[in-house]
N, C-alpha and C positions, 0 to 999 in steps of 0.2 A: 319488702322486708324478707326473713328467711322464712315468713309463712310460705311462701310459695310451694315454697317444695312439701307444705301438708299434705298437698292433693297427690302428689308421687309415693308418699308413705299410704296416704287413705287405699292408695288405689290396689296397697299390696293383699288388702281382703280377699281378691280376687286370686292369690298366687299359691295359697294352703300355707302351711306349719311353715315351712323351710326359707321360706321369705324367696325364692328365685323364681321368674316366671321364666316357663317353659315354653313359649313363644318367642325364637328368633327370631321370626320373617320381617318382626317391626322394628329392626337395631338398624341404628343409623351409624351411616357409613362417613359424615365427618364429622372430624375433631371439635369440638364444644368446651369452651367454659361454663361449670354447673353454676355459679355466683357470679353475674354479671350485670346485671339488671341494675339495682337501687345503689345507692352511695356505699351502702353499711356495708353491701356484699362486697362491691368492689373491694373498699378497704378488707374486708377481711381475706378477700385473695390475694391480697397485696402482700401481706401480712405472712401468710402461707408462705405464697414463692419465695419471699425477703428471707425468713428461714432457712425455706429449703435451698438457695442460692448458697448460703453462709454455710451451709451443712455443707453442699456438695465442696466446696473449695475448702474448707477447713481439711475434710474426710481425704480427699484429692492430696492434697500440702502435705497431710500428716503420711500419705503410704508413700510419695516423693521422696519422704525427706529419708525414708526408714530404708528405700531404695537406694537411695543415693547416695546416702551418710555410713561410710563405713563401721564407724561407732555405733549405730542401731543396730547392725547386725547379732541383732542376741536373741535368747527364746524369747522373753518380756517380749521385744518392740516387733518382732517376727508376729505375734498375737496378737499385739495393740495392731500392726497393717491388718490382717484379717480381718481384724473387729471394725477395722477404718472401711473396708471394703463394703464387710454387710451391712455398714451404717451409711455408706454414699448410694447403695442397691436398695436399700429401705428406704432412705426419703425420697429418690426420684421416684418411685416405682408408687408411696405412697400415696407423695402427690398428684402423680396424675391419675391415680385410680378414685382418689377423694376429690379430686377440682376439675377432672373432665367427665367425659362420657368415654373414655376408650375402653373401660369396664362391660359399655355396651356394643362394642365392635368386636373384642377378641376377648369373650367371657370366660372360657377352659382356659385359656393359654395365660392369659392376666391373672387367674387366681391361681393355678399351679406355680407360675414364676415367683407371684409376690408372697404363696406361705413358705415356699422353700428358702426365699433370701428371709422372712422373720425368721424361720426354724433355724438357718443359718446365724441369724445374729443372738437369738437365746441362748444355743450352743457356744457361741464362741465369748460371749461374756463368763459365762460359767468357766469356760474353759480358761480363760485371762486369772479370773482368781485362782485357777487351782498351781497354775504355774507360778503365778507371785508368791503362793505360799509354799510351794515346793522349795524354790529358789534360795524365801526364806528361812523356814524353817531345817531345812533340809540341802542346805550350800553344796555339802560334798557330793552325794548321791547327785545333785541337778548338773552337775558340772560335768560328771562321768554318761549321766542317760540323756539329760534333758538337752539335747543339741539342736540347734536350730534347722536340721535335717527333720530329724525327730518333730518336732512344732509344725513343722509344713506338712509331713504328713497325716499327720493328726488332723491340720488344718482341711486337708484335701479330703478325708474320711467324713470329717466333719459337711463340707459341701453335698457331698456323693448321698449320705444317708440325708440330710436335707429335703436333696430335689425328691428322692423316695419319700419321705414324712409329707412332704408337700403336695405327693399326690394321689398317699393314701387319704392326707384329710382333706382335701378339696372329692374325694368320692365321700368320705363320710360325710362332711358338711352340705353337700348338696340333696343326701340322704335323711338326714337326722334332723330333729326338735332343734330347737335354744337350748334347751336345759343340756342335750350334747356338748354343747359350746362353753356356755357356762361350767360343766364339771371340768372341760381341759381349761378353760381359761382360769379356775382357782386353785389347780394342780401346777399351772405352769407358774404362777405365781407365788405359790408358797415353795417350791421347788427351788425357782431360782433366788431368790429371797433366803431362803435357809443355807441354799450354799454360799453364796455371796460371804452372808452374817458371819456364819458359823466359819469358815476359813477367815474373812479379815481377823476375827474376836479371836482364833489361834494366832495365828500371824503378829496381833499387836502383843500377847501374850511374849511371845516368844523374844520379840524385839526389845518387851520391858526389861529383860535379863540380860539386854547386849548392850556394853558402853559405847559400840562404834554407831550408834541410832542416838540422835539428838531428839527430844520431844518437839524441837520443830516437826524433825521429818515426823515423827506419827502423829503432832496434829495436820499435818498436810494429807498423811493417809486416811486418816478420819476424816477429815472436810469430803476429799473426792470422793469415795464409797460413799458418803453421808450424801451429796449432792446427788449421785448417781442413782443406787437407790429410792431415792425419794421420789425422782422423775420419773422413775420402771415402775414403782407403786403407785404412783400419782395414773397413773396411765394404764396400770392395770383393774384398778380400781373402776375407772370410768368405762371401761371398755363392758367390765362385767354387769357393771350399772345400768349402760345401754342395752344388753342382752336381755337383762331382769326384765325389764320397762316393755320392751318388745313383746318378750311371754305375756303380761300385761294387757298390752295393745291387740294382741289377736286373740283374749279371750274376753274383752270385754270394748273394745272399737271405741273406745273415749279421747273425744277432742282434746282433753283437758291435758292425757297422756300423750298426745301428739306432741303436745307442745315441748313438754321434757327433752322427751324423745330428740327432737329437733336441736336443741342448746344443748343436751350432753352432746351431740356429734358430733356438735361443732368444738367442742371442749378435748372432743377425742382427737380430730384433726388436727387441733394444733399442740396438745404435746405429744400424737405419734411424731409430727415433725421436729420438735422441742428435743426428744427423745431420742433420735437418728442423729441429731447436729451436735448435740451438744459435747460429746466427748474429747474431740481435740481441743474446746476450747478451755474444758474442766482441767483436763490434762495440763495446759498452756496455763491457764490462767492460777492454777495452782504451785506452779513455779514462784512465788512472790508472794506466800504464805508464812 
C-alpha cells in the first residue's frame, strides 16, 4: 500500500525544521518509479501519467494551433500560448519530481527549474485576466497599446523575473520553517484569487451594459473562471493543509499524523496535474455552453 513510503516521511526526523537532508553522497544515480510495488500504486501512477499525457498534448495542440492559425494571432491567444507553455513545463516537470526519484539526482537544479516554471504559471494566469479585462473593458485604449508585440514582451519579463523568484525561493525554502511556506502559499492564493475575482466581476459588469454580449457568452465566462478557479483553490488549499500537518509532524512525530500526511500528497499530486491539464480542455470544452 502507500504506507510504505511512512518509513521515508518517519525518517525525515533525522533532517531538522526544513525537511531537506543535507547528505548527498547517498542519491541515487537511476531513474526510479516512487509507486510501483502493489496494484493500488500502480494504478495510481497510471492515473498520474494518463493526465499528464492529456495535459501535455492538449497544452502542446493548444500553442500549435495559436502558432499556426493566423486568427489567433491576438494579445488574448498570444497569453492563453504562454499560459499553454507554463502549463505543459508544470505538469512534466511535476510529474516526474512527484513519481520518480530524479528530485534525488539533480536536487538544486530540479527545484530552481520547477518554482520558476510555477512562478511562471501564477504570473501568467494573472496576467490572462488582466488583458481579457483590458480588451473588455477598455476596447479602444487595448487596440492602440495592447499589441501582441507588447504581450510577448510582458510575456518574456514575465519568464526572466520567474527563473529570478525561483531561485530566490529555492534559497529561502531550503533556509526557512513550514510556516515560511505556508505565509507565501496563503499570500499567493489569496493574491491570485482576488485578482482573477475581482477583474472577471468588473468584466462581467461591464458586459451587462453591452448588447453585443449574449448571456450565453457570460454564462460561458462564468463556467470557465468558475471551473478554473475552483481547481487553483482546490489545490491550493491542499498544498497548505500539507504544510500545516508537517509543522504538526515535526513537533509532535505521531503515526496517526503520518497517515494524513501521506493521502493529502497524494491528493496534491493529482490535481497539481489536474491543474496544469486542464485548461485547453476548459477552453475547448466550453465552446458548446
Amino acid at each position: 500500500m502507500f504506507f510504505q513510503h511512512y518509513n521515508s516521511l518517519a525518517a525525515t526526523k533525522s533532517m531538522g525544521d526544513n525537511g531537506f537532508e543535507n547528505n548527498s553522497s547517498s542519491k541515487s544515480v537511476t531513474l526510479l518509479l516512487k509507486f510501483s510495488e502493489t496494484n493500488l500504486e500502480i494504478t495510481f501512477t497510471c492515473v498520474i501519467f494518463t493526465i499528464t499525457f492529456f495535459g501535455a498534448i492538449g497544452n502542446l495542440a493548444a500553442i500549435g494551433k495559436i502558432i499556426y492559425d493566423p486568427k489567433n494571432h491576438t494579445p488574448t491567444f498570444a497569453v492563453i500560448g504562454q499560459l499553454a507553455l507554463a502549463d505543459f513545463l508544470s505538469v512534466t516537470t511535476t510529474t516526474f519530481i512527484r513519481m520518480t526519484n530524479i528530485w534525488e539526482i539533480w536536487f538544486h537544479i530540479i527545484f530552481i527549474s520547477n518554482t520558476s516554471i510555477l512562478s511562471s504559471y501564477y504570473y501568467h494566469v494573472c496576467f490572462l485576466s488582466v488583458v481579457r479585462y483590458l480588451i473588455t473593458v477598455h476596447p479602444l485604449q487595448s487596440r492602440q497599446y495592447l499589441t501582441v508585440t507588447a504581450v510577448c514582451l510582458c510575456s518574456l519579463t514575465i519568464w526572466i523575473s520567474s527563473g529570478v523568484v525561483g531561485t530566490c525561493f529555492t534559497i529561502f525554502r531550503t533556509s526557512n520553517t513550514f510556516l515560511g511556506r505556508i505565509i507565501i502559499d496563503v499570500v499567493l492564493l489569496l493574491t491570485v484569487l482576488f485578482i482573477m475575482i475581482l477583474l472577471h466581476v468588473k468584466k462581467i459588469r461591464s458586459l451587462q451594459n453591452s448588447l453585443s454580449v449574449t448571456e450565453q457568452s457570460q454564462r460561458r465566462m462564468n463556467s470557465v473562471v468558475t471551473v478554473i478557479i475552483s481547481i487553483f483553490a482546490i489545490l491550493q488549499i491542499i498544498i497548505i493543509s500539507n504544510e500545516i500537518l508537517l509543522i504538526i509532524y515535526f513537533q509532535l512525530f505521531s503515526d496517526e499524523i503520518v497517515i494524513y500526511i501521506i493521502y493529502i500528497s497524494f491528493c496534491r499530486m493529482f490535481f497539481e496535474c489536474l491543474n496544469f491539464s486542464c485548461n485547453p480542455y476548459i477552453l475547448f470544452f466550453s465552446q458548446f455552453i
